[in-house]
N, C-alpha and C positions, 0 to 999 in steps of 0.2 A: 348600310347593309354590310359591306367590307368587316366595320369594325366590328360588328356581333360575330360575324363568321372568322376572325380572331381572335376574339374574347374565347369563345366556344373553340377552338383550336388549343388556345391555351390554358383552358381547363379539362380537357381533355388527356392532354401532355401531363398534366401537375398530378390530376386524381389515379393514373396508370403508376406512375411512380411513386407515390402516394404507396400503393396497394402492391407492388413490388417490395417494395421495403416493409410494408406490414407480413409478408408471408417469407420473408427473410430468415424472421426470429422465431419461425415457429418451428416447432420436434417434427422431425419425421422421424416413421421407423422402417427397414428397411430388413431385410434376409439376405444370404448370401453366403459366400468365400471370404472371409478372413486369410489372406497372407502377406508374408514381411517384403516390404517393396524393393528389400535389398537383396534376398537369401532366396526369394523366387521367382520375382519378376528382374529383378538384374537393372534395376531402373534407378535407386538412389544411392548414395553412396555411404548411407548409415542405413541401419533399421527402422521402419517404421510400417504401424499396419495400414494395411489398404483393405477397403472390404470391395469384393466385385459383386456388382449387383445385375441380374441380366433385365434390359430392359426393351422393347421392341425389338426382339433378339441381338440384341447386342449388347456385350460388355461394360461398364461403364465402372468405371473405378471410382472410389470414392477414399481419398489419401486422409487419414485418421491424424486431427491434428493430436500433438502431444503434449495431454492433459493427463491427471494422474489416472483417469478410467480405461484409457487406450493404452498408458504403460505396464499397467496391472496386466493387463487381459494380454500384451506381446510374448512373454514364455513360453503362451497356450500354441503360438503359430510358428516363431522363427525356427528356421532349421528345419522344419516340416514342412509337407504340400499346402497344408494348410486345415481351418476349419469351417465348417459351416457354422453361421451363428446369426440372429439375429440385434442389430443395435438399434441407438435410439439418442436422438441428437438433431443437432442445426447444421444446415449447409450450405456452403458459401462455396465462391470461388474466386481462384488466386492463384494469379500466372498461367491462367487457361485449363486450369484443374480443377475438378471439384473435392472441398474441402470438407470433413463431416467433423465438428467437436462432439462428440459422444458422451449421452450422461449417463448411459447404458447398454455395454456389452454381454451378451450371454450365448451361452455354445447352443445348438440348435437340437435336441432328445428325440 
């Protein structure tokens, strides 16, 4: 009895993470504040975009890795408040930050 109630413990464990990593690689997309993590939030010590997304009212940043779609779309925000924009990309995290690689930025009309 033990070992079933094992077995079933660790297939439980394996198919969660299983499925963890299956909605890892998948696009979301997302609306928001587009701005430079250097020139408005004062937080990194190069440029780079962040998009804020509000969620359960609260802020949540999303640090825009740099790929050539996030470096195109930077001109549109640095040295500005910023923009609203919707992107569209995968998100991971890294050193307690959420990471978004973006396969599509666009300003929000």
């Amino acid at each position: 009895m033990l070992v079933l109630l094992a077995a079933g413990l660790l297939l439980t464990v394996a198919s969660s993470r299983l499925f963890a990593a299956d909605t890892a690689n998948k696009e979301v997309t997302f609306s928001g504040m587009c701005v430079c993590a250097k020139c408005v939030l004062h937080e990194t010590p190069e440029c780079q975009n962040v998009l804020q997304v509000e969620k359960d009212g609260k802020t949540v940043n999303y640090y825009l890795a740099q790929n050539d779609t996030s470096k195109a779309f930077h001109d549109n925000i640095c040295t500005t408040s910023g923009e609203k924009v919707t992107a569209t990309g995968t998100v991971s995290e890294k050193d307690g930050k959420q990471v978004m690689t973006v396969s599509k930025i666009e300003p929000v009309k």
